[in-house]
C-alpha positions in Angstrom: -4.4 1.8 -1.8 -4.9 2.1 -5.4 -3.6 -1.8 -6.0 -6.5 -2.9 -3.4 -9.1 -1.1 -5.8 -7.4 -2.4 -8.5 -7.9 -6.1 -7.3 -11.4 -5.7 -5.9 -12.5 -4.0 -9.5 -10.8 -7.2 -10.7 -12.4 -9.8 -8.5 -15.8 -8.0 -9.1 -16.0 -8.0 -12.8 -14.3 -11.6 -12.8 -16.8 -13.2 -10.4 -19.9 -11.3 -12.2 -18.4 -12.4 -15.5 -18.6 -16.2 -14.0 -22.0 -15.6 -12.6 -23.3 -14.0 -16.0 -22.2 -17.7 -17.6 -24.2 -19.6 -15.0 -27.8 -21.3 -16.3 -30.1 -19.8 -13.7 -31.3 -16.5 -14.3 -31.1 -15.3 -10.2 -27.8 -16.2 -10.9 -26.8 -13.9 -14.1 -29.1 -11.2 -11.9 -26.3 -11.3 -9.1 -23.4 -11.3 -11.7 -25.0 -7.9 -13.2 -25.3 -6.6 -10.1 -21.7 -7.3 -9.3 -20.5 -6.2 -13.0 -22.5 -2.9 -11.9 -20.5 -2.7 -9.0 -17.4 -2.8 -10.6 -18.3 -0.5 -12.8 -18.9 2.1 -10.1 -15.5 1.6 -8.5 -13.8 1.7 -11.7 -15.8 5.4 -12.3 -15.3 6.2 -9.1 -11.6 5.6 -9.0 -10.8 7.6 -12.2 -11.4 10.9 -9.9 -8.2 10.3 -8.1 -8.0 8.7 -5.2 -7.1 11.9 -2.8 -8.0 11.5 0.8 -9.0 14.6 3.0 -9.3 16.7 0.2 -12.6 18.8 -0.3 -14.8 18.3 -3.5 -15.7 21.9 -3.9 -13.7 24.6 -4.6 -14.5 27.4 -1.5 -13.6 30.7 -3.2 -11.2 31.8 0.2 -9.3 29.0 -0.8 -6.5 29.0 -3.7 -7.2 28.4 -6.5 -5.5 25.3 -7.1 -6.9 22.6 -9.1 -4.7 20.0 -7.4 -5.8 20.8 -4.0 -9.4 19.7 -4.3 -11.2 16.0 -5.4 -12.8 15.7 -8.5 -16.7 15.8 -7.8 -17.7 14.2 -11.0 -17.0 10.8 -10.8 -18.9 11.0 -7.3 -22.0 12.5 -8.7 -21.5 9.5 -11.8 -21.3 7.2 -9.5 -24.1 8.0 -7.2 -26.6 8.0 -10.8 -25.1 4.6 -11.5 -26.0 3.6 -8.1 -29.4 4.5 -8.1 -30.1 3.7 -11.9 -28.6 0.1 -11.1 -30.8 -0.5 -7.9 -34.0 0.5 -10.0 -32.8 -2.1 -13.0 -32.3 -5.2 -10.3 -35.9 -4.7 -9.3 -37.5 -4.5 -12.3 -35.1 -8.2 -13.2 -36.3 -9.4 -10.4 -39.9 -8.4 -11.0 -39.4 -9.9 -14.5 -37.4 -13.4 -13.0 -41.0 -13.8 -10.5 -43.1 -13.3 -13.5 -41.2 -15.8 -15.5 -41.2 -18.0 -13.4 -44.4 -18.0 -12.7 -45.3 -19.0 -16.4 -42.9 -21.2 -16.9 -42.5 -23.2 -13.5 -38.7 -22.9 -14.3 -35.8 -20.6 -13.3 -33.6 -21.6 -16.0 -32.7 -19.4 -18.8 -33.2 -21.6 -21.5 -36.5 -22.5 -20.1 -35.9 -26.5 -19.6 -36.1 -28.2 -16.3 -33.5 -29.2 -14.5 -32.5 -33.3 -14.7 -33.3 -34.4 -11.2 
């Protein structure tokens, strides 16, 4: 399990690394998006990857540290989540306005050769 997670963090950050290099800026929106998404597995993933384990200690229970699921990196990532949904829109609200000044959706602001 944990090499899956490991190779989709690593295909996520690669491909939004690759996206963030492209000239159009719907483009480098997408490869934040997907750097934000690998991101939030990576935080997400430091918690231990324990299946069927609850993420609050219930006071009947042991006392065991071991026994339970970190709730952290879950309450991290569900922030991140939210944080990164409300930074998309206002990029794209910025990429509409843009390009409605400039009649381009290049980031250097020059028109594309046709």
């Amino acid at each position: 399990m944990e090499i899956v997670l490991s190779i989709a963090i690593g295909v996520l950050a690669g491909s939004g690394i690759w996206l963030l290099l492209r000239p159009r800026t719907f483009q480098v929106i997408m490869g934040l998006t997907l750097i934000s998404y690998a991101v939030n597995l990576f935080i997400f993933s430091m918690g231990r990857i324990t299946l069927g384990a609850p993420p609050v200690i219930h006071t009947d229970w042991a006392a065991n540290a071991s026994q339970y699921a970190d709730p952290l990196p879950q309450a991290l990532v569900l922030t991140a989540i939210v944080i990164g949904f409300a930074t998309t829109a206002l990029f794209l609200v910025v990429l509409l306005a843009s390009r409605g000044l400039s009649d381009t959706d290049h980031v250097d602001g020059r028109e594309r050769v046709k």
